[in-house]
C-alpha positions in Angstrom: -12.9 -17.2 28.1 -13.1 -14.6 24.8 -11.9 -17.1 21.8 -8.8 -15.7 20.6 -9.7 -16.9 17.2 -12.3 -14.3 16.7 -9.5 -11.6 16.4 -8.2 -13.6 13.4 -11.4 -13.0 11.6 -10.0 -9.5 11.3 -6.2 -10.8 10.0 -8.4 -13.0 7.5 -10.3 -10.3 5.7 -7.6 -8.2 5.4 -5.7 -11.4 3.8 -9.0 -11.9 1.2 -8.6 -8.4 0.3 -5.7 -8.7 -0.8 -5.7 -12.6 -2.2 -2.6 -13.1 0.1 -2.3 -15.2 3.3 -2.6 -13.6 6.1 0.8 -12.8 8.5 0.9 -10.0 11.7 0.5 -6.9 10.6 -1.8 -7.9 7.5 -2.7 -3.8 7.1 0.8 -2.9 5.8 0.5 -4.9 2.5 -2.7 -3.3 1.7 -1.8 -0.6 -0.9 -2.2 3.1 -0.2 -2.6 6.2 -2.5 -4.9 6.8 -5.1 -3.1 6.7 -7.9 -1.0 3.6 -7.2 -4.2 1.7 -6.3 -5.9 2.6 -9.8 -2.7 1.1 -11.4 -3.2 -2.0 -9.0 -0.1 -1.4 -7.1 2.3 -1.2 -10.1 4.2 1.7 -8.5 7.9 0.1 -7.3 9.8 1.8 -10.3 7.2 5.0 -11.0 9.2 8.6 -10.2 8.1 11.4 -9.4 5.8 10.8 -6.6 5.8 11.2 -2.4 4.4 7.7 -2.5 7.6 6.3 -2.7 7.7 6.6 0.9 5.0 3.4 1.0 6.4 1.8 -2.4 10.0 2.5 -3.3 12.2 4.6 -0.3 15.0 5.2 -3.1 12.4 6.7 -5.5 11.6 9.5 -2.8 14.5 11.4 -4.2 13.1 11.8 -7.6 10.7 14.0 -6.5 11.3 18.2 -5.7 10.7 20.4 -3.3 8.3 19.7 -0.2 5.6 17.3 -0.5 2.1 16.7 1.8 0.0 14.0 0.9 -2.7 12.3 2.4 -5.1 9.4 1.3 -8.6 8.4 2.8 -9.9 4.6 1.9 -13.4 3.8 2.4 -12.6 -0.3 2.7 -14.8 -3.2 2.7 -17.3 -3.8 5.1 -17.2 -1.1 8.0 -13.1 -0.9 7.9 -11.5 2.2 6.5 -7.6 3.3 6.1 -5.7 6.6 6.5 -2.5 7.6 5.0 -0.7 10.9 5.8 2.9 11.5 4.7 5.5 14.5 3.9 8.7 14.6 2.5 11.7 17.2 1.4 15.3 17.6 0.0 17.7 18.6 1.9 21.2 19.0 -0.8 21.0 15.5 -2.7 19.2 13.5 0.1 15.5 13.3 0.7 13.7 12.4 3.8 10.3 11.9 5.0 8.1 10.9 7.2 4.7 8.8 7.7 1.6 7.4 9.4 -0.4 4.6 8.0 -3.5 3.9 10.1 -6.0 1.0 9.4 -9.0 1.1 11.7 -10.3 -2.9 10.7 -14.0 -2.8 11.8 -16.3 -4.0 14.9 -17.0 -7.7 15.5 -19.4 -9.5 18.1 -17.7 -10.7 21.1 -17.7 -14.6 21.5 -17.4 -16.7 24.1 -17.3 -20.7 24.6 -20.8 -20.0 26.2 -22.0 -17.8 23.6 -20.5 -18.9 20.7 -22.9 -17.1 18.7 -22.1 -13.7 20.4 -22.6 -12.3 23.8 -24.0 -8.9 22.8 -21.1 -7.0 23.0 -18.9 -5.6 20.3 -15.4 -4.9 20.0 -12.9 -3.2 17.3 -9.2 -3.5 16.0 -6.9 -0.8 15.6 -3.6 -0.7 13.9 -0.7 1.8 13.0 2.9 2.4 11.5 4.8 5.7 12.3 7.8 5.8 9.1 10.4 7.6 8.6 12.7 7.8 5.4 16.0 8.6 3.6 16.8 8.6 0.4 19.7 9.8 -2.4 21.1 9.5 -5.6 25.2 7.7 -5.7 25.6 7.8 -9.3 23.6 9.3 -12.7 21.8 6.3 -12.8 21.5 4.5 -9.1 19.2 6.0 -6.2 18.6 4.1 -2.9 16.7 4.5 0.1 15.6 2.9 3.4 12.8 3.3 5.6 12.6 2.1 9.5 9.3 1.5 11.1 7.1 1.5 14.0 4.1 -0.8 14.2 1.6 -1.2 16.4 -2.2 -3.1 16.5 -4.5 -3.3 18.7 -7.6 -6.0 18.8 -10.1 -5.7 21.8 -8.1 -6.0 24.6 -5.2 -7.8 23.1 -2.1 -5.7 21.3 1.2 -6.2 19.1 4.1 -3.8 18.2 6.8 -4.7 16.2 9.9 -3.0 14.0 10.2 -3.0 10.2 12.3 -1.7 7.7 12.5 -1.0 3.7 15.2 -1.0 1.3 14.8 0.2 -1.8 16.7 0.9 -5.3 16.1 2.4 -8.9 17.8 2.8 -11.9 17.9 5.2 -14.6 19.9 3.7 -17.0 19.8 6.7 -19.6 16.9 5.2 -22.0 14.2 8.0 -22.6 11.7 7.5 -19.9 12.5 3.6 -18.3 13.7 3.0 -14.9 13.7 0.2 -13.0 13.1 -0.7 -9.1 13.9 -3.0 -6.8 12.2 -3.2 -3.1 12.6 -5.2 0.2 9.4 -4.3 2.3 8.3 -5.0 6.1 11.4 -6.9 6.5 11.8 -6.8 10.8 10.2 -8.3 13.6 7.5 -8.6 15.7 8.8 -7.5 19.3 5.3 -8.5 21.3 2.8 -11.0 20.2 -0.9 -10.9 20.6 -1.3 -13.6 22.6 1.7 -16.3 23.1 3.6 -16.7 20.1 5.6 -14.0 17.5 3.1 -14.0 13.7 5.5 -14.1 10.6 6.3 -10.5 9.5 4.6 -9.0 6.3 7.8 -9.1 4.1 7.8 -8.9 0.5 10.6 -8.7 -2.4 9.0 -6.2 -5.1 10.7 -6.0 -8.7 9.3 -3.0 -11.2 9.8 -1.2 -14.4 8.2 2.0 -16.0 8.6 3.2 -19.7 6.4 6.5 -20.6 6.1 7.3 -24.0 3.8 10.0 -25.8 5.8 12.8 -24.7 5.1 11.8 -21.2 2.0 11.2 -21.7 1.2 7.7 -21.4 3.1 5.6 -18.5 3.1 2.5 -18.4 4.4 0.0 -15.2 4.7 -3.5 -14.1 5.3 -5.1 -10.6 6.2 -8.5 -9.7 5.9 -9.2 -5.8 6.6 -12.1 -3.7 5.4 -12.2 -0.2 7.7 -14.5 2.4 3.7 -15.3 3.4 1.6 -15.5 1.0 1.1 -15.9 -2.9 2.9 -14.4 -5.6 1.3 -11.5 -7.3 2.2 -9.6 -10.6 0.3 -6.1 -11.4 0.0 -4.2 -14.8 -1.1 0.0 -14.4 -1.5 2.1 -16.9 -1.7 6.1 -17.2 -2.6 8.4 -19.8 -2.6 12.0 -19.7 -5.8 13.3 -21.6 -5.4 16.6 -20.9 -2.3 18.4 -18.7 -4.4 19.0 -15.6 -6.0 15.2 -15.8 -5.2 11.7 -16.3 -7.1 8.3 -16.0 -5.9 5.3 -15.0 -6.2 1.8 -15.1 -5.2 -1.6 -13.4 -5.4 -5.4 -13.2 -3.2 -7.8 -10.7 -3.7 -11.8 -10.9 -4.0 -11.8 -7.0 -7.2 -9.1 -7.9 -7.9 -11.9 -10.7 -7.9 -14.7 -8.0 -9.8 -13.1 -5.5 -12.9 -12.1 -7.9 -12.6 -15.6 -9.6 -12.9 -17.4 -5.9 -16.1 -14.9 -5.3 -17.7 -15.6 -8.0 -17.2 -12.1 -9.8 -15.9 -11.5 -13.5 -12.9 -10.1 -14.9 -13.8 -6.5 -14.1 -13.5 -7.4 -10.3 -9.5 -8.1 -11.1 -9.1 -4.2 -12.0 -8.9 -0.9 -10.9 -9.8 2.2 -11.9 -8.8 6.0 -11.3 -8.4 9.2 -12.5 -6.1 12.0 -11.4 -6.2 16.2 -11.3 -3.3 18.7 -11.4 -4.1 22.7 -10.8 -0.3 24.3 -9.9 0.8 22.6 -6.8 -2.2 20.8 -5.4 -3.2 17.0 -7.0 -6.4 15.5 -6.3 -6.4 10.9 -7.2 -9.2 8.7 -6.9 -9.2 4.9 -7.1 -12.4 2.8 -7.3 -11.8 -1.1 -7.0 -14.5 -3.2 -7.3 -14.5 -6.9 -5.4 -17.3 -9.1 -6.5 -19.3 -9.8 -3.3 -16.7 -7.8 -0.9 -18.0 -4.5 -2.1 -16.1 -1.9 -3.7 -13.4 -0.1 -2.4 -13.0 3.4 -2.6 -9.7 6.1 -2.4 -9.1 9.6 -2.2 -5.8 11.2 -2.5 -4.9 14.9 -2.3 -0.9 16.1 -2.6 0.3 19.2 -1.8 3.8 20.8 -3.4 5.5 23.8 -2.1 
């Protein structure tokens, strides 16, 4: 008999990575996009950006025009993460759509007879198809939601499950502050991997941005608390050097955690990025280093029209 247990070693790397507990469907808390990662996931009240569709649904609608973007993360170990999204207007609304994949590595098959392997490998799979809406009802107040498909996949074993977002920001008319509010993951987990439901990956996100600089410099807090897991609070920053690139910057005390419990320094708490704009096409990367985990790496490219 294969130990079921084994295909928790994937659930609890995931977890580490992102100092949390673990819950099902560990993948969706890990952050995506370039740019949000180099600001450690301080992105619930940033405008402007298609990654609202993974952060903030109501922030969607401060964006313009059609919007491709797609993000490639080299993980730790041998796992690695894909992100492909789009989104448009349509009169004051805005809607789009997503696919966040998370391919979490191969691990030696065990069995009570072989408990140190048998030889044979197998791998985990896991994937969410999104889609979102999002609009303005006053000057100052956009919402947005976001409904879900899930689905993962270890050796032989699988889970699907539904999830939704709800998001809000506000704009209260002070130059360049807003303010967001997000419910994420909140659903359930419609077949199990084995015999019982895992707790949902739900979290209650609370963020605020002020530029300043003429734009130039923004700066943005997060505070998130998982239903599983540990609170988290994250700090980005990004500066504008030039009007084609910005660098970037991040630190979160579950990053702080993490390096501190593997024996890394306070480097291994940040993040670190740098972005290019040339007319309508954007190119982020994110580098975040993790003591003995490795580093993990991120590239972004967004495509207006």
């Amino acid at each position: 008999m294969r130990r079921i247990l084994t295909a928790g070693l994937i659930l609890a790397a995931t977890g580490a990575a992102m100092g949390a507990q673990t819950s099902g469907f560990a993948f969706l808390r890990i952050p995506t996009g370039a740019r949000a990662v180099a600001m450690s996931g301080a992105f619930t009240a940033v405008v402007g950006d298609a990654l609202a569709l993974h952060y903030n649904p109501a922030a969607l609608s401060t964006t313009s025009g059609k919007t491709i973007i797609t993000t490639y993360t080299s993980y730790f170990i041998d796992m690695h993460a894909g992100y492909l999204g789009w989104s448009s207007h349509r009169r004051n609304d805005a809607i789009g759509v997503a696919i966040n994949y998370f391919y979490g590595g191969t691990f030696l098959r065990t069995t009570m007879e072989n408990p140190t392997g048998t030889g044979e490998e197998f791998t985990s799979h896991n994937m969410a198809v999104s889609g979102t809406w999002s609009r303005p009802i006053s000057e100052k107040l956009r919402v947005g939601a976001t409904g879900r498909l899930i689905y993962s996949e270890i050796d032989t074993y699988n889970a699907h499950g539904l999830a939704f977002d709800l998001g809000a920001l506000w704009q209260p008319g002070v130059q360049g502050f807003t303010a967001g509010a997000a419910i994420r993951n909140a659903g359930v987990q419609t077949k199990a991997f084995y015999q019982e439901n895992d707790p949902m990956p739900t979290e209650f996100a609370l963020g605020a941005g002020q530029t300043l600089l003429d734009g130039d410099l923004l700066i943005a807090a997060d505070a998130t608390l998982p239903m599983s897991g540990k609170f988290n609070a994250a700090l980005g920053l990004e500066y504008n050097l030039i009007d084609m690139f910005a660098i970037r910057t991040g630190v979160s005390l579950n990053a702080l955690e993490t390096a501190d419990e593997a024996g890394g320094t306070f480097l291994d708490g940040m993040s670190f990025g740098m972005g290019f704009r040339r007319n309508n096409l954007g190119a982020d990367y994110a580098w975040k280093p993790a003591a003995d985990l490795g580093n993990a790496h991120r590239i972004s490219l967004q495509y207006h029209f």
